[in-house]
C-alpha positions as CSV (number, residue, x, y, z in Angstrom):
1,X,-31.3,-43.6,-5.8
2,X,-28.4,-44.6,-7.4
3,X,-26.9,-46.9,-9.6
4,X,-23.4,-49.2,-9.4
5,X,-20.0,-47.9,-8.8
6,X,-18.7,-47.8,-12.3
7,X,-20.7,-48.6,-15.4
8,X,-18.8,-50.2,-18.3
9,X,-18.5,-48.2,-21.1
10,X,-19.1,-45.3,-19.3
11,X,-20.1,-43.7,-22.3
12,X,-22.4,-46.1,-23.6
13,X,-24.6,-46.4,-20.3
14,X,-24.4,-43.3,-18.6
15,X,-28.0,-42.0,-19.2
16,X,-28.9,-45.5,-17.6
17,X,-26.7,-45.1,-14.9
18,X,-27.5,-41.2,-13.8
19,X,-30.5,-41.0,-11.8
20,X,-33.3,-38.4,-13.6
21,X,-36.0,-37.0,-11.9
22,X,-38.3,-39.2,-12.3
23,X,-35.8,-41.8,-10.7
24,X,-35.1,-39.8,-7.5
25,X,-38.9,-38.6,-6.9
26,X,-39.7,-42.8,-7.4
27,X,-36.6,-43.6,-4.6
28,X,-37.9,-40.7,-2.3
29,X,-41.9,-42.3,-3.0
30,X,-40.6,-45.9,-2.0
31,X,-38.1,-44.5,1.4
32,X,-41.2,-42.5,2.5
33,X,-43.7,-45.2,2.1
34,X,-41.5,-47.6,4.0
């Protein structure tokens, strides 16, 4: 679970572009289920 290289701004999109919780625990979900 990640997102692209660089986001620009970097400022502007960095809560978008750092995975949370949530995001990892749904990108673990979908590599298990595989």
């Amino acid at each position: 679970v990640t997102g692209f290289d660089v986001p620009v701004p970097l400022y502007a999109m960095e809560d978008y572009y750092l995975p949370n919780a949530a995001r990892v625990e749904d990108g673990i979900r979908e590599a298990v289920e595989f």
